[in-house]
Structure formats: structure tokens, C-alpha cells
C-alpha positions as CSV (number, residue, x, y, z in Angstrom):
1,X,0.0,0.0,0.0
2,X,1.2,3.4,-1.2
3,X,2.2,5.7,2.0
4,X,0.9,9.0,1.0
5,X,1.0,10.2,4.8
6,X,-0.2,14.1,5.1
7,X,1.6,14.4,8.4
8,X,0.1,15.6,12.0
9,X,-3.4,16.9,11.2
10,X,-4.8,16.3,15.1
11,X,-3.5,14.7,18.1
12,X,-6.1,14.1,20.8
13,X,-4.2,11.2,23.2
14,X,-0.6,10.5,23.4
15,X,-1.2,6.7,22.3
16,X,-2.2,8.5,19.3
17,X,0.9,9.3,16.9
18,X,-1.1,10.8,14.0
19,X,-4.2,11.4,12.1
20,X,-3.1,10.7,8.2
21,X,-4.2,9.9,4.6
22,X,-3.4,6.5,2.8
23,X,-3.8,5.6,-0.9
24,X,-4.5,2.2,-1.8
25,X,-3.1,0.7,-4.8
26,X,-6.8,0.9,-6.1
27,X,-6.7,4.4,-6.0
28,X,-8.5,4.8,-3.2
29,X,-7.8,7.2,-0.4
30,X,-8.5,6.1,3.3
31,X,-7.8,8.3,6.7
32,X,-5.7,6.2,9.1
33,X,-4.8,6.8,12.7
34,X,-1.7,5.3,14.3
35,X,-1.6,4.3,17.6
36,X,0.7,3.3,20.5
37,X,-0.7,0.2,22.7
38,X,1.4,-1.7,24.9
39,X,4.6,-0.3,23.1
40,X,3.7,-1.4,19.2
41,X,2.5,0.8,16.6
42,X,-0.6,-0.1,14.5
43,X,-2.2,2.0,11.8
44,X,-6.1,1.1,11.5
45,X,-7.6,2.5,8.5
46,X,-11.1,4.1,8.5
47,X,-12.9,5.4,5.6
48,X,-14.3,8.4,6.6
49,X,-13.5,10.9,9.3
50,X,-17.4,10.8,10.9
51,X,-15.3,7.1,11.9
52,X,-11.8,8.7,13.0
53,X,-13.6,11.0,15.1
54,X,-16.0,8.6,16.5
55,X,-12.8,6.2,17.3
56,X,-11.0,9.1,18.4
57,X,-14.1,9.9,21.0
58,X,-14.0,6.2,22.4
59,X,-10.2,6.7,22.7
60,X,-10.3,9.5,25.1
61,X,-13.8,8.2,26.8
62,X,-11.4,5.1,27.6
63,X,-8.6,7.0,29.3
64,X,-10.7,9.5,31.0
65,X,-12.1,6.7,32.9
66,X,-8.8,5.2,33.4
67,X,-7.6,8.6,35.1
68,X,-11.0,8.4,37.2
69,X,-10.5,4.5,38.2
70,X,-6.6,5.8,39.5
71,X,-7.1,9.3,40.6
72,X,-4.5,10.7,38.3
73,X,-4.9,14.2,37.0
């Protein structure tokens, strides 16, 4: 798959390295978001950004609750 990375558009968590745009070799372009979990990168690609901001919503709903389950500001 053809990287065709636009760079840093948003960075909402710190697992989160970037917000970018992908071409497939069929042309296609997808928006990606890589992420840091348990020390390995993974770039998940999602076809529209109605889904990168709904993933990126569940993403900080998940670590706001882990700051509220340990107390850590």
C-alpha cells in the first residue's frame, strides 16, 4: 500500500501518533490513525472521518475513565 502520509493533522491522546491519509493501490484514499498500545505501533484505517472521530471519542472516553478508576490528574 502506497504511504501517502499528510503528516500531524490532530492529536487528541498520546497513544495516538497521528491522524493521516493512505492511498490504496486501487486508488482509493483512506484516513488512518496510528496508535501506540502496549509499546507497538498499529495504523487502523477508516474510511471516513465521521469514523476517526468517532474512534478518536471512544479513545479519550477510555482513558478519562482510566484517570478516574486511579485518581491521576
Amino acid at each position: 500500500m502506497e504511504n501517502v502520509q499528510a503528516g500531524i493533522i490532530y492529536n487528541p491522546h498520546p497513544n495516538i501518533k497521528c491522524i493521516g491519509i493512505k492511498r490504496s493501490s486501487s486508488g482509493l484514499y483512506w484516513v488512518g490513525v496510528e496508535y501506540v498500545y502496549n509499546n507497538i505501533s498499529t495504523y487502523i484505517m477508516l474510511r471516513t472521518w465521521n469514523q476517526v472521530f468517532a474512534y478518536i471519542d471512544v479513545m479519550l472516553d477510555a482513558a478519562s475513565e482510566v484517570c478516574e478508576d486511579h485518581s491521576c490528574s
